[in-house]
C-alpha positions in Angstrom: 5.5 -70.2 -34.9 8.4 -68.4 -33.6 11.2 -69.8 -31.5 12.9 -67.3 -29.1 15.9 -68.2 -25.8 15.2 -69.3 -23.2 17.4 -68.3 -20.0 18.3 -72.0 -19.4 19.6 -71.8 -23.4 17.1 -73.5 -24.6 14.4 -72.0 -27.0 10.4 -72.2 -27.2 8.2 -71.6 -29.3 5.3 -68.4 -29.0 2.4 -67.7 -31.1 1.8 -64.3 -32.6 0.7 -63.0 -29.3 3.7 -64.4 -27.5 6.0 -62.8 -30.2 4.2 -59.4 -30.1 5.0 -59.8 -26.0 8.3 -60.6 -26.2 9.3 -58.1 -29.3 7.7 -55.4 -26.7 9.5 -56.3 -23.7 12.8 -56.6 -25.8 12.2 -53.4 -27.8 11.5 -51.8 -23.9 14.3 -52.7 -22.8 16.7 -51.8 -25.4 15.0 -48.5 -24.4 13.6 -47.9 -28.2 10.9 -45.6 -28.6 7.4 -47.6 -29.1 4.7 -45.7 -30.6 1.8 -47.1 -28.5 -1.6 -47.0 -28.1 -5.0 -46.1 -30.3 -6.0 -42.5 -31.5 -8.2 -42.9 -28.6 -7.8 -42.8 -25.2 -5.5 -41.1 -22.5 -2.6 -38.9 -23.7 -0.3 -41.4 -21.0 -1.2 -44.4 -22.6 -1.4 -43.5 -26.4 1.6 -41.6 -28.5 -0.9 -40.6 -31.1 -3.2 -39.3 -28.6 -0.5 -37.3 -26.7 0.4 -35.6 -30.0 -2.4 -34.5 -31.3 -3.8 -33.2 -27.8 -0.4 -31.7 -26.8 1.2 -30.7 -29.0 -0.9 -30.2 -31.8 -0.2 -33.0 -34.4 -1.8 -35.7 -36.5 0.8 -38.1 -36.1 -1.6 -40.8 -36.7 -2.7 -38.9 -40.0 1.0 -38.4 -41.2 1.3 -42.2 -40.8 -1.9 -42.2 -43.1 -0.8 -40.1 -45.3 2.7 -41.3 -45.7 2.3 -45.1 -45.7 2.9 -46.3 -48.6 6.3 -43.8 -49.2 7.1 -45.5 -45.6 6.5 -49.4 -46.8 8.5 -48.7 -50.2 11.8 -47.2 -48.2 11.6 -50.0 -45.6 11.3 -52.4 -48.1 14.5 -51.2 -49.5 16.3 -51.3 -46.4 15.2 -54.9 -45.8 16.4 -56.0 -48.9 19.4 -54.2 -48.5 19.9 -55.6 -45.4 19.2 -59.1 -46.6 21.7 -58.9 -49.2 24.2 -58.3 -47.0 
């Protein structure tokens, strides 16, 4: 479980869906870029949809075909970070 504020200053505690809610609506709001969505569906609700219809790339395929080089750098940023 994971505990997160409360506007009274308290904290609760959400399960994975609660977490994956709240991460989305704090990521949103920090106005981050989400990459959303399935490689199916409409180009408005899906990034990897809107790529590869408009503008002509696999961006679900370069996350394919990049993941492990993408776990192994993160990885070493986390424990950099971690360190510090």
């Amino acid at each position: 479980m994971y505990r997160v504020p409360t506007t009274e200053g308290k904290s609760r505690t959400l399960s994975l869906d609660g977490r994956i809610e709240f991460a989305h609506i704090r990521d949103t709001q920090a106005r981050w870029l989400l990459l959303t969505g399935t490689t199916r569906g409409s180009q408005i609700e899906s990034t990897y949809t809107f790529c590869r219809d408009v503008l002509d790339y696999d961006l679900a395929g370069f996350f394919q075909r990049h993941s492990r080089r993408i776990k192994v750098e993160l990885e070493k940023v986390l424990k950099t970070l971690l360190r510090a």
